[in-house]
LONUSE-816000 format. One record per residue (C-alpha): x, y, z; residue in one letter; residue number from 1. Coordinates in steps of 0.001 Angstrom, whole numbers, plus 524288, in hexadecimal, padded with zeros to 5 digits. Layout:
BEGIN
+-------+-------+-------+---+-----+
!  east ! north !    up ! r !   k !
+-------+-------+-------+---+-----+
!     X !     Y !     Z ! A ! NUM !
...
+-------+-------+-------+---+-----+
//
This chain:
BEGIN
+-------+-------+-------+---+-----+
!  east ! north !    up ! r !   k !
+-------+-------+-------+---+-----+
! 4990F ! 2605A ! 5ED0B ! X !   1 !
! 48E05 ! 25F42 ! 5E344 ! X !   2 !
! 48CDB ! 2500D ! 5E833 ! X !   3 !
! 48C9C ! 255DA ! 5F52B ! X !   4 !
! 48132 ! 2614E ! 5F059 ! X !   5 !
! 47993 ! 255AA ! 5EB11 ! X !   6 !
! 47817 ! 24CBD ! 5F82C ! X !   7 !
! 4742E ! 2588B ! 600E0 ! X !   8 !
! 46A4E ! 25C46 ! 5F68A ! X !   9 !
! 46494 ! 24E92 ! 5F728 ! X !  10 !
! 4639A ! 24AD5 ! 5EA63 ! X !  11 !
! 468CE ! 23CB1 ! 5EA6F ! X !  12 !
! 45BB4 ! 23624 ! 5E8F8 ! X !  13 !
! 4510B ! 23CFC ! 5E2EC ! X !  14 !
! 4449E ! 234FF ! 5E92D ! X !  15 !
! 43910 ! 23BA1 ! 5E0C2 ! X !  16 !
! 42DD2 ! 2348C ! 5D9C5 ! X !  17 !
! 42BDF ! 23DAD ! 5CDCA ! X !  18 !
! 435DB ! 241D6 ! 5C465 ! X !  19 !
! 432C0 ! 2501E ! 5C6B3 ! X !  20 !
! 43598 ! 24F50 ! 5D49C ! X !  21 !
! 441A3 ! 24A12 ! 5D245 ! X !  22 !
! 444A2 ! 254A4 ! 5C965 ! X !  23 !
! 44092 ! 25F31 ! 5D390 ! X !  24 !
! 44769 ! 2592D ! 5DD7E ! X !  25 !
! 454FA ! 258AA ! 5D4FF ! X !  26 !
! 453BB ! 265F1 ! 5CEF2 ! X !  27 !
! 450A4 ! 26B97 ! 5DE4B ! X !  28 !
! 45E1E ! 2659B ! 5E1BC ! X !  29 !
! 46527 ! 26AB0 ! 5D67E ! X !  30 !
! 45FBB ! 2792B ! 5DBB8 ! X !  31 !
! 464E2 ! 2758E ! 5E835 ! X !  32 !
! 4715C ! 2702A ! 5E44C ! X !  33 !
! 47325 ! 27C8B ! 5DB64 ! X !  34 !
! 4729B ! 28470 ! 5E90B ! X !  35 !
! 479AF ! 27BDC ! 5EFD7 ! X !  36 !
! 48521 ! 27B90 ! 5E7DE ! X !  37 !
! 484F4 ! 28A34 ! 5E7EC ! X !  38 !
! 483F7 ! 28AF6 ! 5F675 ! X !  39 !
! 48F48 ! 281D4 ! 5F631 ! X !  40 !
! 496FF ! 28C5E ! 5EAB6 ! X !  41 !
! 49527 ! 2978F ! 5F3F9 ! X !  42 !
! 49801 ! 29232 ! 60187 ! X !  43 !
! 4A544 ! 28C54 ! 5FA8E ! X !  44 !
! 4A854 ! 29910 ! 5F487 ! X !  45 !
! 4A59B ! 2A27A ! 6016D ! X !  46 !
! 4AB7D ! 29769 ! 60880 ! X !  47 !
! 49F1E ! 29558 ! 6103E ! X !  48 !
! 4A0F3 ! 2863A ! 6133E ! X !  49 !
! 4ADD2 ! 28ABA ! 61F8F ! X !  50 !
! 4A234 ! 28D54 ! 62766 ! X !  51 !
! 4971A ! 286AF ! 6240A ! X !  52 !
! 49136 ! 27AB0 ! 61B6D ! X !  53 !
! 48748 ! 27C6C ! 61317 ! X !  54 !
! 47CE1 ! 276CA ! 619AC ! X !  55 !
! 4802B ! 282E0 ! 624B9 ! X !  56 !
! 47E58 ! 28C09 ! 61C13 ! X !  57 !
! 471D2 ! 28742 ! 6175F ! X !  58 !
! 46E24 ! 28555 ! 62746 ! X !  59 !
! 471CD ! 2933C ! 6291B ! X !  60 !
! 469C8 ! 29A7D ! 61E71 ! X !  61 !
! 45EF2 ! 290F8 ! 621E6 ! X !  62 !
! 45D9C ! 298DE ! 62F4B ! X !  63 !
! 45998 ! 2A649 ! 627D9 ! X !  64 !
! 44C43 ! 2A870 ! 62BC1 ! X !  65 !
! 442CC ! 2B20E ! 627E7 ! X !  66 !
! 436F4 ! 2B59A ! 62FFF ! X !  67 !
! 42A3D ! 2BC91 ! 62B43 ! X !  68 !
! 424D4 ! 2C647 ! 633AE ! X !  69 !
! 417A2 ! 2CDF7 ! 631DA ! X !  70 !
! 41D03 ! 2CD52 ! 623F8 ! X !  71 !
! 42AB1 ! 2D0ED ! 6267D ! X !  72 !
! 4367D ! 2CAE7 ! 6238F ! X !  73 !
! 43F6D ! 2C6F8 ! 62EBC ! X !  74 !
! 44B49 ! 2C0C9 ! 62DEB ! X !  75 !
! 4555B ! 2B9BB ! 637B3 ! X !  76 !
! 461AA ! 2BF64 ! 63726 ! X !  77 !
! 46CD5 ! 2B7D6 ! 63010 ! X !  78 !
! 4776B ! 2B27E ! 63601 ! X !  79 !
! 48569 ! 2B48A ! 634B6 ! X !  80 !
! 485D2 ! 2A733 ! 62DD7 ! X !  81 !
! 47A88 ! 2AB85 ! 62579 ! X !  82 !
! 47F9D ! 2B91C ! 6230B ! X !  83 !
! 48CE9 ! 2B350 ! 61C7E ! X !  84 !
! 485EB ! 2A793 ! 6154F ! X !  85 !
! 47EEB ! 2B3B7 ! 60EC3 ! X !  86 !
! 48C7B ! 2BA31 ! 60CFA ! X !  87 !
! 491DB ! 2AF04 ! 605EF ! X !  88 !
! 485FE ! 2ACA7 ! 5FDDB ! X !  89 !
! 484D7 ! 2BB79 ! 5F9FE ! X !  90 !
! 4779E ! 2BCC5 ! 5FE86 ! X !  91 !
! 473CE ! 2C805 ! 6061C ! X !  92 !
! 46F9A ! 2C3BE ! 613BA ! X !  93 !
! 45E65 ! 2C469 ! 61588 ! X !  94 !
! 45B45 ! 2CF1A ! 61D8E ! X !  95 !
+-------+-------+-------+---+-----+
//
């Protein structure tokens, strides 16, 4: 799985002309991996991955939007999908 992590994170060539980009760029993936791979714990555990890949569930959460108005807050309403990625994640849905 990690080998797996790795490829969709990109990191099989690091094409940077300074050391210190190429030490931003790795330590950036190594965030990412760290949240990927507990994306990955979680859906396994709550058994997320019988309905959806993770790439889906990234899709779906990507839809939240939040719209300022005259200074207010407004917020589209989540969807089932959305509402039960939240469950499994313990996160209390955004209002």
């Amino acid at each position: 799985m990690t080998l797996c992590l790795k490829r969709n994170l990109d990191l099989g060539m690091l094409l940077v002309h300074s050391e210190r980009r190429m030490l931003n760029k790795v330590f950036v993936g190594f965030i990412a991996l760290i949240l990927l791979s507990e994306l990955n714990k979680t859906m396994s555990e709550k058994k997320l991955y019988r309905t959806m890949t993770m790439q889906q569930l990234i899709r779906s959460l990507s839809k939240l939007k939040i719209i300022y108005v005259a200074g207010t807050r407004i917020m589209r309403p989540a969807s089932k999908e959305q509402r039960s990625i939240f469950d499994a994640f313990n996160v209390t849905a955004p209002v």
